[in-house]
PALORO-930177 format. One record per residue (C-alpha): chain; residue in three letters; x, y, z. Coordinates in pm, 1 decimal. Example, Ala and Ser with C-alpha at 12.3 -4.5 7.8 and 13.67 -1.06 7.14 Angstrom:
residues 2
<ch=A | aa=ALA | xx=1230.0 | yy=-450.0 | zz=780.0>
<ch=A | aa=SER | xx=1367.0 | yy=-106.0 | zz=714.0>
//
This chain:
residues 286
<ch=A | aa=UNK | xx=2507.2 | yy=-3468.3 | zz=4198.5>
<ch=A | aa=UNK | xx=2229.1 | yy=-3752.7 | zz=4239.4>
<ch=A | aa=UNK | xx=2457.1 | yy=-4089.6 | zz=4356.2>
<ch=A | aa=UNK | xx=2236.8 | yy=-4414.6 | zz=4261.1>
<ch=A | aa=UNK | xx=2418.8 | yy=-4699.5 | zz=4492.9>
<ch=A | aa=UNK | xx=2429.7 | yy=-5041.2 | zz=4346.8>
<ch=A | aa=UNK | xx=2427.5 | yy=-5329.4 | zz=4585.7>
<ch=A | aa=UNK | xx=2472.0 | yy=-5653.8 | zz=4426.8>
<ch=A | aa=UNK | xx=2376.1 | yy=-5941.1 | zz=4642.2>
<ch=A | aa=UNK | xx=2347.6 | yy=-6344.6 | zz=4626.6>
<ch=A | aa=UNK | xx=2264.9 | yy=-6504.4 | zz=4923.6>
<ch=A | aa=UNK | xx=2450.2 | yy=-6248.7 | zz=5167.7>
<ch=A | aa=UNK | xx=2166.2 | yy=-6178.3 | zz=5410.8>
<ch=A | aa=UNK | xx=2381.6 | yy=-6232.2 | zz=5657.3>
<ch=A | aa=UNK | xx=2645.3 | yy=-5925.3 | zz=5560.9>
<ch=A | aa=UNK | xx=2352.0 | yy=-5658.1 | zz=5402.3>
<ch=A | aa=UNK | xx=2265.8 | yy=-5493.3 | zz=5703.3>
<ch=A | aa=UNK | xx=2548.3 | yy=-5359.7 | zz=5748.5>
<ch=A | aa=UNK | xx=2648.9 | yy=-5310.4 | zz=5399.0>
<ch=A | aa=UNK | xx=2330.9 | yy=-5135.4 | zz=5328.7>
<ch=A | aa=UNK | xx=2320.1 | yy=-4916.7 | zz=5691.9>
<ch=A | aa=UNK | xx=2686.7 | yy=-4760.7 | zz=5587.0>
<ch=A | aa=UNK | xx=2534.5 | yy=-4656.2 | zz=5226.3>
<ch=A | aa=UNK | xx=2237.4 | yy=-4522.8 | zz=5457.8>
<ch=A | aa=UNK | xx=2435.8 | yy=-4339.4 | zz=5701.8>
<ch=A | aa=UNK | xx=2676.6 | yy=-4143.2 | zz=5440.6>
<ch=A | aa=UNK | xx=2710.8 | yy=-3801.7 | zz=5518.6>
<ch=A | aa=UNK | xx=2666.9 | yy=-3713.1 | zz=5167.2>
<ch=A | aa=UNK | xx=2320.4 | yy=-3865.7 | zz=5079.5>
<ch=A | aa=UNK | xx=2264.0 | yy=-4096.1 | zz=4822.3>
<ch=A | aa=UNK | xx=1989.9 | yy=-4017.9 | zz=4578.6>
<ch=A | aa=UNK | xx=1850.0 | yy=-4346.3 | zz=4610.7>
<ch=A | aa=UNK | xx=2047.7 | yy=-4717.3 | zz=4742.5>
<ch=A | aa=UNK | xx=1909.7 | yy=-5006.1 | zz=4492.8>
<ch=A | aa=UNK | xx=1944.7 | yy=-5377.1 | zz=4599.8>
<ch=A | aa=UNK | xx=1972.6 | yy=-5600.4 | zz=4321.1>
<ch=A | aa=UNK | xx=1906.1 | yy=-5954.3 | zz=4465.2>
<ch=A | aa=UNK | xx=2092.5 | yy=-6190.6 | zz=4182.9>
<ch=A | aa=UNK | xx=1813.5 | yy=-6496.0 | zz=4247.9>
<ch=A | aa=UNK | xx=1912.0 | yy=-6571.3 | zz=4617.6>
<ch=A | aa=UNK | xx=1788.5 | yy=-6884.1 | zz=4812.6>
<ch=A | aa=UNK | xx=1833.6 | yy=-6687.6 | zz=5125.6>
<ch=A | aa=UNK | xx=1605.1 | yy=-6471.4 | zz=5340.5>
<ch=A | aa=UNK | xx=1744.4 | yy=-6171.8 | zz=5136.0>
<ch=A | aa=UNK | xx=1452.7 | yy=-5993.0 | zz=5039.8>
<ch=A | aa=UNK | xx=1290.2 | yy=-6016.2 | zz=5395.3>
<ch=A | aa=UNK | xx=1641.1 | yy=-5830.0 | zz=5545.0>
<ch=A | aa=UNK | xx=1583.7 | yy=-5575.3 | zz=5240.2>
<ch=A | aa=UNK | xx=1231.1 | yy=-5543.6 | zz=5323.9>
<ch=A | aa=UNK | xx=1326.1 | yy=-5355.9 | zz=5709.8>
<ch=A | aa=UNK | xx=1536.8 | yy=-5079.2 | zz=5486.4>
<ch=A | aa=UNK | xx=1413.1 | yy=-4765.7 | zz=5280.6>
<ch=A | aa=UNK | xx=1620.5 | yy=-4865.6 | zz=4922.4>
<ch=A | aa=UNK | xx=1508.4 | yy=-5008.9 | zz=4613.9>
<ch=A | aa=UNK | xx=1470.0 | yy=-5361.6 | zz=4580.2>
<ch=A | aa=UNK | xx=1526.0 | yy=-5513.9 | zz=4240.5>
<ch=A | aa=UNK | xx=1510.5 | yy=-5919.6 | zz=4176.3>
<ch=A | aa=UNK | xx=1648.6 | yy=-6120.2 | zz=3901.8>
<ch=A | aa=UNK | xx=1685.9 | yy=-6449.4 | zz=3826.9>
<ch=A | aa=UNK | xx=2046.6 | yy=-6577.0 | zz=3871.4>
<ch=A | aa=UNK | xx=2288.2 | yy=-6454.0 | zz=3625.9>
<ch=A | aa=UNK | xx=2621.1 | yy=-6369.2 | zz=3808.0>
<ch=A | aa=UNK | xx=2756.3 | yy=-6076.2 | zz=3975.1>
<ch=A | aa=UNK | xx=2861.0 | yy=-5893.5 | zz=3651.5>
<ch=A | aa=UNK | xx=2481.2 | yy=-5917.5 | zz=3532.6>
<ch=A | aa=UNK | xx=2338.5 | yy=-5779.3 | zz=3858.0>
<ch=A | aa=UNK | xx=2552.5 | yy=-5464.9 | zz=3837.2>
<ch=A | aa=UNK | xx=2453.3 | yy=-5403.8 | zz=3495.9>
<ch=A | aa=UNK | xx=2099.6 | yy=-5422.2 | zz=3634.4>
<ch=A | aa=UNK | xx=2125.1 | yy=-5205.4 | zz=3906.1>
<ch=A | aa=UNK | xx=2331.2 | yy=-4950.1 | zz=3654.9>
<ch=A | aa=UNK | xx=2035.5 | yy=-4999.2 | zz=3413.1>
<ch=A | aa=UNK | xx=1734.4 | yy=-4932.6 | zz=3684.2>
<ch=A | aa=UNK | xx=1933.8 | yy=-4660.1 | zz=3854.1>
<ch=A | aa=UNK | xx=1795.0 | yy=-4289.1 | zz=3823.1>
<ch=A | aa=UNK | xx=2138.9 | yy=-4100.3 | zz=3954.3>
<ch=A | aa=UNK | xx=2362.9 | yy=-3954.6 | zz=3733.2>
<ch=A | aa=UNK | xx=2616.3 | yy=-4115.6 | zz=3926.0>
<ch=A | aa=UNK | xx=2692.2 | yy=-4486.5 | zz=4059.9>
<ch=A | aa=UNK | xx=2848.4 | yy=-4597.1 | zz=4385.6>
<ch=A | aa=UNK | xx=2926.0 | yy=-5001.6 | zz=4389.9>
<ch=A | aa=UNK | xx=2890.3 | yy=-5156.2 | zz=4713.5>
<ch=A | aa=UNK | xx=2947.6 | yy=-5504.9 | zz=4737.1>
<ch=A | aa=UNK | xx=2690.9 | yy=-5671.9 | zz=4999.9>
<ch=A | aa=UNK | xx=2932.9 | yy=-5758.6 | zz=5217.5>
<ch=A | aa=UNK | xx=3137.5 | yy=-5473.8 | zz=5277.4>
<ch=A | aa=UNK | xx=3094.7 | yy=-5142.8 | zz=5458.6>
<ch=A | aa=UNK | xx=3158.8 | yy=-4790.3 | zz=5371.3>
<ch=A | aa=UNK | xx=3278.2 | yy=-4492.2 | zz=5664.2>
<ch=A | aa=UNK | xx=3028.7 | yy=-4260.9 | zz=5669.7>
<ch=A | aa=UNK | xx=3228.3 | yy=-3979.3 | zz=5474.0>
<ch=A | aa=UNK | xx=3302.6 | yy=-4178.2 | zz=5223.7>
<ch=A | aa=UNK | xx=3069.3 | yy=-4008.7 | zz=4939.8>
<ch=A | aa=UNK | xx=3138.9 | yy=-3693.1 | zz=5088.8>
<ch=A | aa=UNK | xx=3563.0 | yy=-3709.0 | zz=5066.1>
<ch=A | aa=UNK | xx=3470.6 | yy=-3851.2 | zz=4655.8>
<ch=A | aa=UNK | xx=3205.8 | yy=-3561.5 | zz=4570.7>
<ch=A | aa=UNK | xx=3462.2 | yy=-3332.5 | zz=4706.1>
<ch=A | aa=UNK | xx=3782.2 | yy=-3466.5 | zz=4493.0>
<ch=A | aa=UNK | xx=3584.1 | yy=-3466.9 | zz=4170.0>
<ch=A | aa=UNK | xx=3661.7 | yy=-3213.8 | zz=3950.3>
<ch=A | aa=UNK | xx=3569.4 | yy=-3260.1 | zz=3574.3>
<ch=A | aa=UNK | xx=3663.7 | yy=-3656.6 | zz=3625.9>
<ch=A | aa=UNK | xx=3394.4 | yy=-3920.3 | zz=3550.6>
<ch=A | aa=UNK | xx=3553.3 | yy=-4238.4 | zz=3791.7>
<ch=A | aa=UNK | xx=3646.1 | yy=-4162.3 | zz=4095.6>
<ch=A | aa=UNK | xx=3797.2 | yy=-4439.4 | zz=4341.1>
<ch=A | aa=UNK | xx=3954.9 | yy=-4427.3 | zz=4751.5>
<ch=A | aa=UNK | xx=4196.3 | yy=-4653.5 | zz=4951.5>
<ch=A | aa=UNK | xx=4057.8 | yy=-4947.3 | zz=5140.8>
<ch=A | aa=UNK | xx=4119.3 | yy=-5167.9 | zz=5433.4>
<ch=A | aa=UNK | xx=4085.8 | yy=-5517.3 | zz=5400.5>
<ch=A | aa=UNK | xx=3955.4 | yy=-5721.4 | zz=5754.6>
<ch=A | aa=UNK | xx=3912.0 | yy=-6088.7 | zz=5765.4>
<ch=A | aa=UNK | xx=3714.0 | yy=-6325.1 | zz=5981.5>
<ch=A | aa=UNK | xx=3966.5 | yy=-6400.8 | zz=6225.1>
<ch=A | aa=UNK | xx=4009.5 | yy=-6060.1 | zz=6317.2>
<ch=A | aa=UNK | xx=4310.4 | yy=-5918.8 | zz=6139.1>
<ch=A | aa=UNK | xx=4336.7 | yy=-5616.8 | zz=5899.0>
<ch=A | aa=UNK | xx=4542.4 | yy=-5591.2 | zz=5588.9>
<ch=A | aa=UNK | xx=4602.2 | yy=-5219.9 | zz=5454.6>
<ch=A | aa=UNK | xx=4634.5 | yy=-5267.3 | zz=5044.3>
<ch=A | aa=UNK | xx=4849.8 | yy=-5033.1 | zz=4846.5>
<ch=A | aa=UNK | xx=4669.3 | yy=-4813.7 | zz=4616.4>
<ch=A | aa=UNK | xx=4784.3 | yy=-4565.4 | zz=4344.8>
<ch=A | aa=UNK | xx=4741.2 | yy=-4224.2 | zz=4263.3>
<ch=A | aa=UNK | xx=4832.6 | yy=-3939.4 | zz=4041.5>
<ch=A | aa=UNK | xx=4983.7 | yy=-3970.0 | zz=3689.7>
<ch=A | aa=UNK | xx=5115.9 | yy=-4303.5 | zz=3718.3>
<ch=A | aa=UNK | xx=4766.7 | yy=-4498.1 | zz=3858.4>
<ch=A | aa=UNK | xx=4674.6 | yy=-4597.1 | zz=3544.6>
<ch=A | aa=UNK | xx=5002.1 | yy=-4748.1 | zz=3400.8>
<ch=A | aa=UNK | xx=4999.3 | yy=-4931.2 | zz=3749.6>
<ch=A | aa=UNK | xx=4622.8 | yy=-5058.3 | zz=3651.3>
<ch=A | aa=UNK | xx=4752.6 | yy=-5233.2 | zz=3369.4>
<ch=A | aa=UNK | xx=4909.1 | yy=-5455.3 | zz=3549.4>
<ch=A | aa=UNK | xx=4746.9 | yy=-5456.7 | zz=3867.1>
<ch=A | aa=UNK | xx=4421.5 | yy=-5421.0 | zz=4017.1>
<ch=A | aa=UNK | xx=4443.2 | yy=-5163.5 | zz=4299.0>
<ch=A | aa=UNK | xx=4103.4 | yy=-5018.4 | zz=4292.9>
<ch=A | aa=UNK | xx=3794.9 | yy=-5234.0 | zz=4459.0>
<ch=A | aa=UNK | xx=3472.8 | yy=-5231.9 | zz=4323.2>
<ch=A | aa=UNK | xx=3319.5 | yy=-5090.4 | zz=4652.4>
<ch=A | aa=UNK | xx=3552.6 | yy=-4790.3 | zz=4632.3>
<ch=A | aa=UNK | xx=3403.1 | yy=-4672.5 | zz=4285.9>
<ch=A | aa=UNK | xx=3185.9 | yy=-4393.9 | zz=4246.2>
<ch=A | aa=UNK | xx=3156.7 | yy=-4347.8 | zz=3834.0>
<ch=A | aa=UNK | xx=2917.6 | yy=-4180.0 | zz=3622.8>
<ch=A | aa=UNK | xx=2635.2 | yy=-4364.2 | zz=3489.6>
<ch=A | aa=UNK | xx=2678.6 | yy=-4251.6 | zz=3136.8>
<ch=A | aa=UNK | xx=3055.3 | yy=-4396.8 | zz=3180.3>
<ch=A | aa=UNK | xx=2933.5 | yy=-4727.3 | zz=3247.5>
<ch=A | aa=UNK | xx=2703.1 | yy=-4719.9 | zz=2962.6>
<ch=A | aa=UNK | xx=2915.8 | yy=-4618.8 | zz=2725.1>
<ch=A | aa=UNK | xx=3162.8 | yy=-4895.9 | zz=2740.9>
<ch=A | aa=UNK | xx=2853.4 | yy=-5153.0 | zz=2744.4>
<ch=A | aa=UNK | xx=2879.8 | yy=-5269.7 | zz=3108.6>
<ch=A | aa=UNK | xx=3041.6 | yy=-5541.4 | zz=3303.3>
<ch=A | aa=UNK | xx=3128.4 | yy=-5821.2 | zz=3077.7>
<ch=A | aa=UNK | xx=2920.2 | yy=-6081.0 | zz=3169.8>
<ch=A | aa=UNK | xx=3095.3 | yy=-6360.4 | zz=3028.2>
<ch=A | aa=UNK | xx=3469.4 | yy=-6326.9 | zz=3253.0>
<ch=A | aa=UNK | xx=3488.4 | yy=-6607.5 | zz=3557.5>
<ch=A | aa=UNK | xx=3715.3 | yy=-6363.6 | zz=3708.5>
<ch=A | aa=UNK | xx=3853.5 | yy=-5982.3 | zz=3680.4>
<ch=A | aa=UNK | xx=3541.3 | yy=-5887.8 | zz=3545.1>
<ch=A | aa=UNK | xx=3589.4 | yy=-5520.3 | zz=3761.1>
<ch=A | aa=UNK | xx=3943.3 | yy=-5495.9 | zz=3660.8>
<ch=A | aa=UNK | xx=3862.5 | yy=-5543.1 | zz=3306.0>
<ch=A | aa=UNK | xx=3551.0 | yy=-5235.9 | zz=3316.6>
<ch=A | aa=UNK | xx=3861.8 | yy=-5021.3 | zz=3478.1>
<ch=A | aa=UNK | xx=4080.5 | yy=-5052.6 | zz=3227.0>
<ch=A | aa=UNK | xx=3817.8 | yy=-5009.3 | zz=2916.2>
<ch=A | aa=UNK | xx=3684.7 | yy=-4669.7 | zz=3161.0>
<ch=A | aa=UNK | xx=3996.5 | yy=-4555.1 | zz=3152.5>
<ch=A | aa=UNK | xx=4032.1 | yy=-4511.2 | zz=2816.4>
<ch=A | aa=UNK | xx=3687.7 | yy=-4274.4 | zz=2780.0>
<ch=A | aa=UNK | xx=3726.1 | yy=-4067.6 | zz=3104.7>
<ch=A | aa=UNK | xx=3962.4 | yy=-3915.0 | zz=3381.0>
<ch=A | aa=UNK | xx=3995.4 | yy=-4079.2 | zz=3725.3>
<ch=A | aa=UNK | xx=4069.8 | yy=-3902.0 | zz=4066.1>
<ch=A | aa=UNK | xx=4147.9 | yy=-4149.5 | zz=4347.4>
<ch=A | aa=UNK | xx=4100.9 | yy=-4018.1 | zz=4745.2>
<ch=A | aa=UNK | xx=4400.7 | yy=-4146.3 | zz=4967.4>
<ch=A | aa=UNK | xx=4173.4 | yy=-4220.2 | zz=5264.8>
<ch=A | aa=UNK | xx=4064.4 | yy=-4552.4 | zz=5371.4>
<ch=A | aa=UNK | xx=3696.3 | yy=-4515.5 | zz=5368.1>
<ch=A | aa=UNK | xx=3593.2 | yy=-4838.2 | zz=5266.0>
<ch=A | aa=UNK | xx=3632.9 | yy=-5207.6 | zz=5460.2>
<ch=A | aa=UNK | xx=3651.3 | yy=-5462.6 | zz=5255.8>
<ch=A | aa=UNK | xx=3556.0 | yy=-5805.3 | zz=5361.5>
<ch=A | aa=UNK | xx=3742.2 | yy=-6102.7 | zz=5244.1>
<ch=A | aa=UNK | xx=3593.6 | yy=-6450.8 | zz=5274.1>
<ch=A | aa=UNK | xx=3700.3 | yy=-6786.0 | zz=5080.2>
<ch=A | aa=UNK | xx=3600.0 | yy=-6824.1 | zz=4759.8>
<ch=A | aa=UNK | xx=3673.2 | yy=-7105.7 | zz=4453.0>
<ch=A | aa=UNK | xx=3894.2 | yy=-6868.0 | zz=4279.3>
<ch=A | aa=UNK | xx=4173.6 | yy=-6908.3 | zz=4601.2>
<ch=A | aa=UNK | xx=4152.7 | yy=-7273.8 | zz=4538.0>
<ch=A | aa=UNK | xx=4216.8 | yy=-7263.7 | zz=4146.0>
<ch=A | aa=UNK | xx=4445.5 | yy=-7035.8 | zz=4113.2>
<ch=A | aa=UNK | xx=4377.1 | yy=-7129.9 | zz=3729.0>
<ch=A | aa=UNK | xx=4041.2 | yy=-6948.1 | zz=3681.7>
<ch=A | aa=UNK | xx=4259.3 | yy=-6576.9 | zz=3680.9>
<ch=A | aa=UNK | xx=4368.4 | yy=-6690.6 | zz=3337.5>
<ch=A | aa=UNK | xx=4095.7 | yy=-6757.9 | zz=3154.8>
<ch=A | aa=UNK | xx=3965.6 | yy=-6378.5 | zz=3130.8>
<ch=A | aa=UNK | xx=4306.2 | yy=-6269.9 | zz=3102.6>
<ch=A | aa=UNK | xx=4281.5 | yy=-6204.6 | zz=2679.7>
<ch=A | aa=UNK | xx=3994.7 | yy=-5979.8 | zz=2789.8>
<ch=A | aa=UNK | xx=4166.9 | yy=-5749.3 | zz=3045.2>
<ch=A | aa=UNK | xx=4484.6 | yy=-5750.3 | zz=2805.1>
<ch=A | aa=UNK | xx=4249.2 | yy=-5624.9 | zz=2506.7>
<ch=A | aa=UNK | xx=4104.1 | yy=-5360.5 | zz=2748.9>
<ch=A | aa=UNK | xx=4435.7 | yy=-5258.1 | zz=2833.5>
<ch=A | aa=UNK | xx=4607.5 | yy=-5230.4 | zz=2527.2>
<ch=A | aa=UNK | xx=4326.9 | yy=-5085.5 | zz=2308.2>
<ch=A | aa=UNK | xx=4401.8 | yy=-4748.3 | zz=2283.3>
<ch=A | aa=UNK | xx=4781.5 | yy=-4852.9 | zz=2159.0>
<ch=A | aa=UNK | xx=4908.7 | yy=-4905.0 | zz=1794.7>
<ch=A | aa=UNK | xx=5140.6 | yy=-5135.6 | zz=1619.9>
<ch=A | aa=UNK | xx=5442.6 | yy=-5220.3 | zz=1856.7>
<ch=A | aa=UNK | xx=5385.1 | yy=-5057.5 | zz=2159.6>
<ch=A | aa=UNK | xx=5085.2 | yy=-5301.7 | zz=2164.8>
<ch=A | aa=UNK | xx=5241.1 | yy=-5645.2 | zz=2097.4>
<ch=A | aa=UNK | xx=5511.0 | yy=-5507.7 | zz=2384.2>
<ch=A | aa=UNK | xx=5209.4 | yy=-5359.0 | zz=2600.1>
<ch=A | aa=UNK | xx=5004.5 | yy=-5718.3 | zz=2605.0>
<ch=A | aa=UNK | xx=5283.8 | yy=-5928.9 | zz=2613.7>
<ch=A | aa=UNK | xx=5389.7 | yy=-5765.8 | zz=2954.8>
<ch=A | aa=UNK | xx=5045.1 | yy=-5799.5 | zz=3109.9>
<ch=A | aa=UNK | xx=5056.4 | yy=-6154.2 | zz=3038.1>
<ch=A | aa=UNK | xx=5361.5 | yy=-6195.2 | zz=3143.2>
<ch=A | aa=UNK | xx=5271.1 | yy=-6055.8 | zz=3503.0>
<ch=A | aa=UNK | xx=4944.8 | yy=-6218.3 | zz=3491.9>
<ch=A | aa=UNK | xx=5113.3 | yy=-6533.2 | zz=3465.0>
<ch=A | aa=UNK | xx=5363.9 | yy=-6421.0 | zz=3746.5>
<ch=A | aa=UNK | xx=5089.7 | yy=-6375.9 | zz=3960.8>
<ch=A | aa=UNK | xx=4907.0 | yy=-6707.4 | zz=3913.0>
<ch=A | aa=UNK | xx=5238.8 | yy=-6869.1 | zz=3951.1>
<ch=A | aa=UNK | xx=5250.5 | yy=-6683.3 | zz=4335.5>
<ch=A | aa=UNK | xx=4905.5 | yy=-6781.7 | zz=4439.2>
<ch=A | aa=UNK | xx=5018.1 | yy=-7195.6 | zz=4355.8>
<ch=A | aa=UNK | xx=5349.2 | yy=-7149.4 | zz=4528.9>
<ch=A | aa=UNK | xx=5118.7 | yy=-6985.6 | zz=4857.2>
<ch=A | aa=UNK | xx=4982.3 | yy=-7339.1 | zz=4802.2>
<ch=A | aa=UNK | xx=5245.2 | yy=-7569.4 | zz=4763.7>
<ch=A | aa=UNK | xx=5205.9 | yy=-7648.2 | zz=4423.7>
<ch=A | aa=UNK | xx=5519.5 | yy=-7599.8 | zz=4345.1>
<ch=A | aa=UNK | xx=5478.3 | yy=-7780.4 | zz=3972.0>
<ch=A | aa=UNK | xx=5234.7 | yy=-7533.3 | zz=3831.0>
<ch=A | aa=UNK | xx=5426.8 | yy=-7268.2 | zz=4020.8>
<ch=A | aa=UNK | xx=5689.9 | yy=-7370.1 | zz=3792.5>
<ch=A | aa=UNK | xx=5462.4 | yy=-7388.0 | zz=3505.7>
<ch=A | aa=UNK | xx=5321.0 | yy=-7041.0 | zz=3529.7>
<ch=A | aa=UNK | xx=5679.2 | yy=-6870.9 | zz=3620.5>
<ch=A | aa=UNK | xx=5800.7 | yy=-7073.0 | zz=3248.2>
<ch=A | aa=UNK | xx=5526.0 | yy=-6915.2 | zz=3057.6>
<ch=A | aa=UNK | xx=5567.2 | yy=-6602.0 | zz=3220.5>
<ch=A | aa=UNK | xx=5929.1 | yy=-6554.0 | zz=3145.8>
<ch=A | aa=UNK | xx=5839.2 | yy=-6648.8 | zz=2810.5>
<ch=A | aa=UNK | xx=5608.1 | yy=-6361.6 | zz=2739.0>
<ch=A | aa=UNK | xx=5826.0 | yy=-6133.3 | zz=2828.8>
<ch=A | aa=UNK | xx=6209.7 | yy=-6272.3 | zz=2851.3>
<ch=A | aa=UNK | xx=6441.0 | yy=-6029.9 | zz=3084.1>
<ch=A | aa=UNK | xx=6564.5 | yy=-6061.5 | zz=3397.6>
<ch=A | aa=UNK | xx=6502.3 | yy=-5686.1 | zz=3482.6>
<ch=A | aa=UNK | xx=6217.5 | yy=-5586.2 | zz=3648.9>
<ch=A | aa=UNK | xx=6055.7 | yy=-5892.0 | zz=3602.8>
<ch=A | aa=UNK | xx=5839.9 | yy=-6041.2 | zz=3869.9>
<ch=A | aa=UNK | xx=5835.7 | yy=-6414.8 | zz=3653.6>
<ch=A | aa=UNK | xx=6188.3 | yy=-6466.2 | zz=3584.0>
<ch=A | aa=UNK | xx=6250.7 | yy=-6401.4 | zz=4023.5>
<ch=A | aa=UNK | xx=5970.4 | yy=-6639.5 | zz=4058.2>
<ch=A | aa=UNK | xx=6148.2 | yy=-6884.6 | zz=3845.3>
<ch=A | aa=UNK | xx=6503.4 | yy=-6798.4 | zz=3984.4>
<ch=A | aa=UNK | xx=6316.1 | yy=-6871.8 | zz=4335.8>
<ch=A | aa=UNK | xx=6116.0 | yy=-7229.3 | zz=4233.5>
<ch=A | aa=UNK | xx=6482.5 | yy=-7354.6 | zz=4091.8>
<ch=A | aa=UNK | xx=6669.6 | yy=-7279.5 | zz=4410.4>
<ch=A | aa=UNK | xx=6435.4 | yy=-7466.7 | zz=4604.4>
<ch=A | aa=UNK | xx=6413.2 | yy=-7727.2 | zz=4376.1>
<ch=A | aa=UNK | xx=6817.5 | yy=-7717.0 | zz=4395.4>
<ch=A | aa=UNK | xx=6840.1 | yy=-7707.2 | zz=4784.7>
<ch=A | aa=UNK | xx=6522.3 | yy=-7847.6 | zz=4885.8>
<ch=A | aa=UNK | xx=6403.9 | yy=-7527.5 | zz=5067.7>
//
């Protein structure tokens, strides 16, 4: 098995060392690790220049765009995403090559540690039900994935034209052409920093018709209509959360209305608690 790691980067100088050392340091050994710098300002390529990996530049054209590139360039049969600024345990390759059996995606747990210190430990699915869960929510992070190339290709690459979910919406159309295997362990840390997407909560929904196609594609007829109406409906639910983490309770009630309208039942339905919530506190005031 030859793995071809992808690092995306834009102006993330600052994180690649270590990103870049953990890919280095894998106990498995990657065929080859390929930098793709997406048009940075920074002193990126100098920090690339001290490491023995590929170093591809391109002008700016998003994230999406510079993992295609690095999937393009890449001689492995198989691709490992890491993100520039996170950081892989040095098994991590190892634990994945091991799990695969005839699967073409495989994926691991991850642990999530912010800049003030503290650690957040994501639930993540496995087994027969992971990819009814991935329909409606996106458990596996990019930096966890190690696919084949041929996968990636087949399904025409990240969609370069989404704002947001871009990942979650390559998951779902991958799982339509190939098995996946996830690994339990934690090998990967994933850094969270602030981005624009926290502060418009809005910018989820406008790729949303593309991960609902992706996830309803291989259905028919009815189950279809049903399938996509309940993604939206929990898309919606979950833009609705992220405004009432903000205080904006008016488009929390917004989001929780159009949520409830997709799909209409008080049972097992994250919008219509959301809503029951945002009218109790507009009742009592808490």
């Amino acid at each position: 098995m030859k793995i071809s790691v992808v690092i995306p980067t834009y102006n993330h100088a600052q994180w690649l060392p270590e990103s870049i050392s953990s890919a280095l340091a894998q106990t498995f050994k990657p065929w080859e690790v390929i930098v793709v710098d997406d048009g940075s300002k920074d002193d990126t390529k100098e920090v690339v220049s001290q490491f023995p990996v590929r170093y591809v530049f391109q002008d700016n054209a998003g994230l999406s765009a510079a993992r295609n590139k690095g999937i393009e360039v890449a001689t492995g049969d198989w691709i490992a995403l890491l993100d520039a600024d996170d950081v892989w345990l040095p098994t991590k390759l190892e634990r994945q090559v091991s799990a695969i059996r005839d699967e073409e995606f495989c994926y691991c747990a991850a642990t999530r540690f912010f800049p003030d210190g503290h650690t957040e430990h994501p639930e993540c699915f496995f087994g027969n039900d992971a990819i009814k869960t991935l329909r409606h929510h996106n458990f596996i992070d990019p930096s966890s994935v190690l696919a084949k190339r041929d996968a990636f290709l087949r399904v025409g690459g990240f969609n370069r034209s989404m704002p947001a979910g871009e990942d979650w919406e390559m998951w779902l159309r991958l799982s339509n052409i190939c098995k996946f295997v996830g690994v339990p362990e934690r090998l990967l840390r994933y850094r969270v920093l602030g981005n624009s997407m926290s502060s418009n909560p809005d910018i989820h929904l406008r790729s949303m018709e593309a991960i609902v196609a992706a996830g309803t594609s291989h259905l028919r007829g009815l189950a279809r209509v049903l399938a996509a109406r309940r993604m939206r409906s929990v898309r919606y639910s979950m833009v609705a959360v992220k405004y009432r983490e903000k205080g904006d309770f008016n488009n929390t009630l917004r989001l929780a209305v159009r949520g409830f309208r997709e799909w209409p039942s008080p049972f097992y339905d994250r919008a219509f608690k959301i809503l029951l919530l945002e009218m109790r506190r507009r009742v009592l005031g808490r």
